[in-house]
C-alpha positions as CSV (number, residue, x, y, z in Angstrom):
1,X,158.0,32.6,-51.9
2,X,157.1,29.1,-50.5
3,X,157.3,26.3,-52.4
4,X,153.8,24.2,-52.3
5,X,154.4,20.5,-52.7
6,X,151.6,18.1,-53.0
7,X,151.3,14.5,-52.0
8,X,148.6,12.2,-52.2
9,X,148.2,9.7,-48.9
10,X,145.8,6.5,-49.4
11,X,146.4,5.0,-46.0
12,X,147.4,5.6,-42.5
13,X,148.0,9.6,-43.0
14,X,144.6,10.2,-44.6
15,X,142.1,11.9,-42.5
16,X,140.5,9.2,-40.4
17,X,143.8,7.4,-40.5
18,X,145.9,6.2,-37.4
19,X,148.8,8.1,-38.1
20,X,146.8,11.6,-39.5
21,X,148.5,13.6,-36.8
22,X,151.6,13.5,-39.2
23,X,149.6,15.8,-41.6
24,X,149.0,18.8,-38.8
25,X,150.4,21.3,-40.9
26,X,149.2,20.6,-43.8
27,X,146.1,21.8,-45.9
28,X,143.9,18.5,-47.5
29,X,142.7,20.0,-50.2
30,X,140.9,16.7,-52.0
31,X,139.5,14.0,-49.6
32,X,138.7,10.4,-51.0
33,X,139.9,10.6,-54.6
34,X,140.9,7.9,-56.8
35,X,144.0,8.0,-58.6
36,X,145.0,5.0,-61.1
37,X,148.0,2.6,-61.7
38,X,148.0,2.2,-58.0
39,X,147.2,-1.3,-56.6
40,X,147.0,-1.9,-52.6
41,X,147.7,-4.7,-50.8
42,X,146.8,-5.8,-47.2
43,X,150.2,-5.7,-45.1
44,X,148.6,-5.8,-42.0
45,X,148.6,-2.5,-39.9
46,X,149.1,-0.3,-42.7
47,X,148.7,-1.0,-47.1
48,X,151.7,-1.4,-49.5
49,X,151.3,-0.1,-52.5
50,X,152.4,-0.9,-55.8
51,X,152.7,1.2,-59.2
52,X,151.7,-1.2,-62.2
53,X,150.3,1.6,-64.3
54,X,147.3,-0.6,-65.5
55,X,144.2,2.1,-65.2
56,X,142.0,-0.8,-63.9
57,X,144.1,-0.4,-60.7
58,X,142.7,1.9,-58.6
59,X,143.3,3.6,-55.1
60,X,141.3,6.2,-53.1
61,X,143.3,8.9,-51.3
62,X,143.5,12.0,-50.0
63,X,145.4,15.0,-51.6
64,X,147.1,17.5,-49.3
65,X,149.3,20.8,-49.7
66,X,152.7,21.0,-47.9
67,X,154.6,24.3,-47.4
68,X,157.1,23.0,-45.1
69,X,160.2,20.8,-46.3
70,X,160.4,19.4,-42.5
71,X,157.1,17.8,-43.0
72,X,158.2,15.8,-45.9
73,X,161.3,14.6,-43.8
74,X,158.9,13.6,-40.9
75,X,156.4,11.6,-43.3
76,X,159.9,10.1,-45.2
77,X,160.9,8.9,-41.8
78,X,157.1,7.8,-40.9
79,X,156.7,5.5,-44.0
80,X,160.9,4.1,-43.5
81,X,163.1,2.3,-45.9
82,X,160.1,0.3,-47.2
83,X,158.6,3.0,-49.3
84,X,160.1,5.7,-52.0
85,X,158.3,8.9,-52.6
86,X,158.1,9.8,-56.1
87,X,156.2,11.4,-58.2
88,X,154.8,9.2,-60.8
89,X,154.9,9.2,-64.7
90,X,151.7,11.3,-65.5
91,X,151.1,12.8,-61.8
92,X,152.5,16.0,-60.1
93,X,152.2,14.7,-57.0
94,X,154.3,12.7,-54.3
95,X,152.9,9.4,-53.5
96,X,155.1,6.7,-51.5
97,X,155.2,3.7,-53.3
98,X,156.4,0.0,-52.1
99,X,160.6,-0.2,-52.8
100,X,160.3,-4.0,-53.3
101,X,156.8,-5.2,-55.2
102,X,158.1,-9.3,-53.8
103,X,156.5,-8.3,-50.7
104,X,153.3,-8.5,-52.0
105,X,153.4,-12.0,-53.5
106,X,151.3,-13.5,-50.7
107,X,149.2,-10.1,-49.6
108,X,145.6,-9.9,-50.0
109,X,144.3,-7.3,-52.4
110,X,142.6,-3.9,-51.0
111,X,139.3,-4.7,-53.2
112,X,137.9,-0.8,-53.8
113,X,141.3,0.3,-53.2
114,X,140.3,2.2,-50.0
115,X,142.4,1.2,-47.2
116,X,139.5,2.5,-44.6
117,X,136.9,1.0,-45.7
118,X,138.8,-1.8,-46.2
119,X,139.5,-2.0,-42.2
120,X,136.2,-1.3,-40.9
C-alpha cells in the first residue's frame, strides 16, 4: 500500500505558479484555500513564509496529494536550505516554512496572503 502524503503550496508550486511543473505527479485536491498562522512576506521572485500561529494571519494555498517519496526530495531540493518542511502544530499536512524568520525584518507583507494575486 502507498503511503499518501499531503502538502499545502502557497506560492510558486501552486497551479498558476512559475515553478508548478514540480507538482506533475501529483493530485491538487483543494485549490486556493486559506490556512492560518501563516504570514507571507514579499522576498522578491518567490514568498517566505513565517509560522506565528496568530489566526489573524492568513495564507491562501493549494492542497495536493503525493504518492511518491521522490517528489518530496525534488520539492526539498526546489525550495533549498532556506525552508524546512514540517508539519505544523494543529495540521496534517507538509508546508515549507522560512528556517530563519530575521529575513523578513525588512520584507513587505503579502496583504491577502495570496502570493498570485499579490504579483499580478
Amino acid at each position: 500500500m502507498v503511503k499518501v502524503e499531503k502538502i499545502f503550496v502557497y506560492g510558486t508550486l501552486r497551479k498558476g505558479g512559475t515553478a508548478n511543473h514540480f507538482m506533475k505527479g501529483c493530485k491538487l485536491f483543494h485549490q486556493g484555500i486559506s490556512v492560518s498562522g501563516i504570514k507571507l512576506y514579499d522576498a522578491g521572485e518567490y514568498p517566505f513564509a513565517v509560522y506565528t500561529a496568530d489566526p489573524e494571519d492568513m495564507v491562501i494555498g493549494d492542497m495536493f496529494a503525493i504518492k511518491d517519496e521522490d517528489i518530496l526530495v525534488s520539492l526539498d531540493e526546489y525550495e533549498g536550505e532556506e525552508y524546512q518542511r514540517k508539519i505544523l502544530p494543529g495540521f496534517d499536512f507538509y508546508i515549507y516554512i522560512l528556517n530563519d524568520n530575521s529575513k523578513t525584518s525588512h520584507l513587505p507583507v503579502v496583504s491577502g496572503g495570496d502570493w498570485l494575486l499579490y504579483k499580478k
